[in-house]
C-alpha positions as CSV (number, residue, x, y, z in Angstrom):
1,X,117.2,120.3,95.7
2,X,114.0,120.2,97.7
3,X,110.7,120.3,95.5
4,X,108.1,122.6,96.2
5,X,104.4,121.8,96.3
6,X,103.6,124.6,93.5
7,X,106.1,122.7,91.5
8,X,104.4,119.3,92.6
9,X,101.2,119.9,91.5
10,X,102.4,121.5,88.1
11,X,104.5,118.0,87.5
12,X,101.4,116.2,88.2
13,X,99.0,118.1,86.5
14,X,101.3,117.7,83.4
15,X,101.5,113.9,84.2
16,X,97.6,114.1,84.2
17,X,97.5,115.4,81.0
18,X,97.1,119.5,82.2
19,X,94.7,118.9,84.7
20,X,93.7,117.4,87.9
21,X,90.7,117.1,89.7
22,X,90.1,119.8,93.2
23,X,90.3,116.7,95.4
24,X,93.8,115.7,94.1
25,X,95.2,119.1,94.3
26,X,93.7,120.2,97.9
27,X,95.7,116.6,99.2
28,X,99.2,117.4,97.5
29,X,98.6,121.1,98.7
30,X,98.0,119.6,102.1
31,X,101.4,117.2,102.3
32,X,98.9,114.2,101.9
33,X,101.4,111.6,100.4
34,X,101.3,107.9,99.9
35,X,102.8,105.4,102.8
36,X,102.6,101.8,103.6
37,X,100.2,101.5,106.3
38,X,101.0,100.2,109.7
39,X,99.9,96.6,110.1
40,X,96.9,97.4,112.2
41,X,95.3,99.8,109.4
42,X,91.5,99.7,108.4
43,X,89.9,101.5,105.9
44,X,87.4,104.8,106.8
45,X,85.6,105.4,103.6
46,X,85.7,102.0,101.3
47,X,84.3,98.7,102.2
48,X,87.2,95.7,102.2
49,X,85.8,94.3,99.3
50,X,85.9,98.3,97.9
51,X,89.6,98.0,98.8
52,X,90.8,94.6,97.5
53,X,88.9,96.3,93.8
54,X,91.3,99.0,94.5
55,X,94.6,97.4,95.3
56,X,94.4,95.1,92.2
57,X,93.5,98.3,90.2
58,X,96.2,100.4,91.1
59,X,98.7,97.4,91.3
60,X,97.3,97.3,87.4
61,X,97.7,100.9,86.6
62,X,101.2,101.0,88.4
63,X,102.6,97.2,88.3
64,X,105.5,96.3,90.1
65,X,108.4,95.9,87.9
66,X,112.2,96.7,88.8
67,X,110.6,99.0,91.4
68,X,107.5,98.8,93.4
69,X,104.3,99.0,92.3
70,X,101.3,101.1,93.6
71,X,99.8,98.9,96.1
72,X,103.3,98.4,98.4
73,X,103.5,102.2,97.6
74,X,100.9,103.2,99.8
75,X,98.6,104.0,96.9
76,X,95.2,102.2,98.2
77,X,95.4,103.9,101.9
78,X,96.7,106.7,100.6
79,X,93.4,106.7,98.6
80,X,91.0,105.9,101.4
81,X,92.7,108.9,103.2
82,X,92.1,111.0,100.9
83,X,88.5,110.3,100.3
84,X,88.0,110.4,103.8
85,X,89.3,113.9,104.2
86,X,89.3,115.7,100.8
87,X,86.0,114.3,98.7
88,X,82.6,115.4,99.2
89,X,80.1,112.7,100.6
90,X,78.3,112.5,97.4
91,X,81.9,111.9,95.5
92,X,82.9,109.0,98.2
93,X,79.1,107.6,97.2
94,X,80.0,107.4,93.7
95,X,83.5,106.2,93.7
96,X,82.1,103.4,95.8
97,X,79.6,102.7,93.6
98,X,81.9,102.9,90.8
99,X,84.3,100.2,92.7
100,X,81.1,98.0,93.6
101,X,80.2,97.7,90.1
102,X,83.8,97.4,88.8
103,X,83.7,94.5,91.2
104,X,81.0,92.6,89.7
105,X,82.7,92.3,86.7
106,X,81.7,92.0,83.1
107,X,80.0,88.9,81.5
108,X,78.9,87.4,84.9
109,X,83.0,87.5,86.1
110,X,83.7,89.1,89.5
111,X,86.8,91.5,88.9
112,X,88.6,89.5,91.4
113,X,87.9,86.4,89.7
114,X,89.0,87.7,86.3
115,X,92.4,86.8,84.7
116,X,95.0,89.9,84.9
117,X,94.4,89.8,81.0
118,X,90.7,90.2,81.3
119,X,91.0,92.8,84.2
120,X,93.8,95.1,81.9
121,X,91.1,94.9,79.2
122,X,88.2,96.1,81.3
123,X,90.5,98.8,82.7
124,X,92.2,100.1,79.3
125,X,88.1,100.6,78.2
126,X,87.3,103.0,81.3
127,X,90.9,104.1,80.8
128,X,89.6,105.4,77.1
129,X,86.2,106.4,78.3
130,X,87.9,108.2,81.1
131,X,89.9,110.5,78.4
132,X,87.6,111.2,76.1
133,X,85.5,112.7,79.1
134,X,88.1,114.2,80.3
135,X,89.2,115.7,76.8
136,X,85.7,117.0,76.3
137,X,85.2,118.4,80.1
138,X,82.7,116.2,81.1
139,X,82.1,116.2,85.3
140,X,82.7,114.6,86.9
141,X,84.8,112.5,85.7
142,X,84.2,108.5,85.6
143,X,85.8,107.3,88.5
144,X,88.0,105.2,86.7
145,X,89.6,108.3,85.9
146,X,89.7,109.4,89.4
147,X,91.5,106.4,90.3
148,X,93.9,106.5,88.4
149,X,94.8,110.4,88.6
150,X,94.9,109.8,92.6
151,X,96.9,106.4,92.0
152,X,99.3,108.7,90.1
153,X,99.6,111.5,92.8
154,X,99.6,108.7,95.3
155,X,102.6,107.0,94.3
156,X,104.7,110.0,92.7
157,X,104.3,111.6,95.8
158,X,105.3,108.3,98.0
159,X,108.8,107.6,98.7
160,X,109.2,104.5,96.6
161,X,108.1,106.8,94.0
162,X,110.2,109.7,94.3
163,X,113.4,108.2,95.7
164,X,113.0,104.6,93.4
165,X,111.0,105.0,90.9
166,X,111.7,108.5,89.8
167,X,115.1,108.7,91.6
168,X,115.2,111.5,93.3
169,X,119.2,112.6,94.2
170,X,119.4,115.5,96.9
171,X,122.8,116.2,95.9
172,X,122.9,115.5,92.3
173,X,125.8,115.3,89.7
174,X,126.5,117.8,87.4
175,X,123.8,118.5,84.8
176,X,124.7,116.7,81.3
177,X,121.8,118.1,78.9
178,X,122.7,116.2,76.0
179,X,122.3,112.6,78.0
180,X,121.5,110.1,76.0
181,X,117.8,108.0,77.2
182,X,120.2,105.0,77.4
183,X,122.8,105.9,79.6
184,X,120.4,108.0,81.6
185,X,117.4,105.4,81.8
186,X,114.5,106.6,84.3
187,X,113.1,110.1,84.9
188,X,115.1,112.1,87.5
189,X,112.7,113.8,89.9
């Protein structure tokens, strides 16, 4: 069974917690989607230094485990792409100057230089910062929170999301309602 973009959006937006920002929706509307990019890539919108911030955070948000993780996904191009054809100039401004000061770290650490324990900590704060202003309708949203909601449409709307992550079946078997989270394991798409 083929999935629909309507029905794409509503999955994410639940994912998101009932929202998503215009940007986000307007790309998945558009068949935007997450892909490795060919070797000779180069970003449009974010500096490389913007983009190495950006792989390590969405490799931190999505990690590789028994499946990919966000970065081989797809996720940071996908993201540049997306700023560069969906987000407003002033937006772009701000999510760079959101990753140049996520960059320079806390307590005189560059990001980059950070352990991954120090760089999980920094991003579950802006994680909880980014809820509660989404919770209480601030806009825009910290772009920590952008981030992570495009890191999230990025990679569930990649291949090695939908086919190995949420292992999507074209033809699947019958429909057992009463399967047991064990036997079943990951989400079926």
């Amino acid at each position: 069974m083929d999935i629909t973009r309507r029905e794409a959006v509503r999955r994410l937006a639940l994912l998101l917690g009932g929202t998503a920002s215009a940007s986000t929706v307007a790309a998945v509307l558009s068949g935007c989607e997450a892909a490795p990019p060919p070797p000779d890539w180069a970003p449009t919108v974010l500096s490389e230094e913007q983009l190495d911030v950006l792989t390590v955070v969405v490799d931190r948000i999505l990690p590789p485990t028994d499946t990919p993780g966000a970065a081989e996904a797809g996720v940071p191009a996908y993201i540049d792409g997306l700023m560069d054809r969906w987000v407003e100039p002033g937006e772009q401004e701000r999510v760079r100057a959101g990753l140049d000061a996520l960059a320079a770290g806390e307590g005189g650490t560059p990001f980059l230089d950070a352990s991954p324990e120090e760089q999980v900590a920094l991003l579950e704060r802006l994680d909880r910062e980014a809820v509660v202003a989404r919770a209480s309708g601030v806009t825009p949203l910290p772009t920590f929170g952008l981030i992570k909601e495009w890191t999230l449409a990025g990679y569930y709307t990649s291949e090695i999301g939908a086919t190995r992550e949420l292992r999507w079946l074209p033809m699947p078997g019958r429909l057992d309602g009463d399967a047991p989270l064990e036997e079943v394991g990951r989400t079926w798409a």
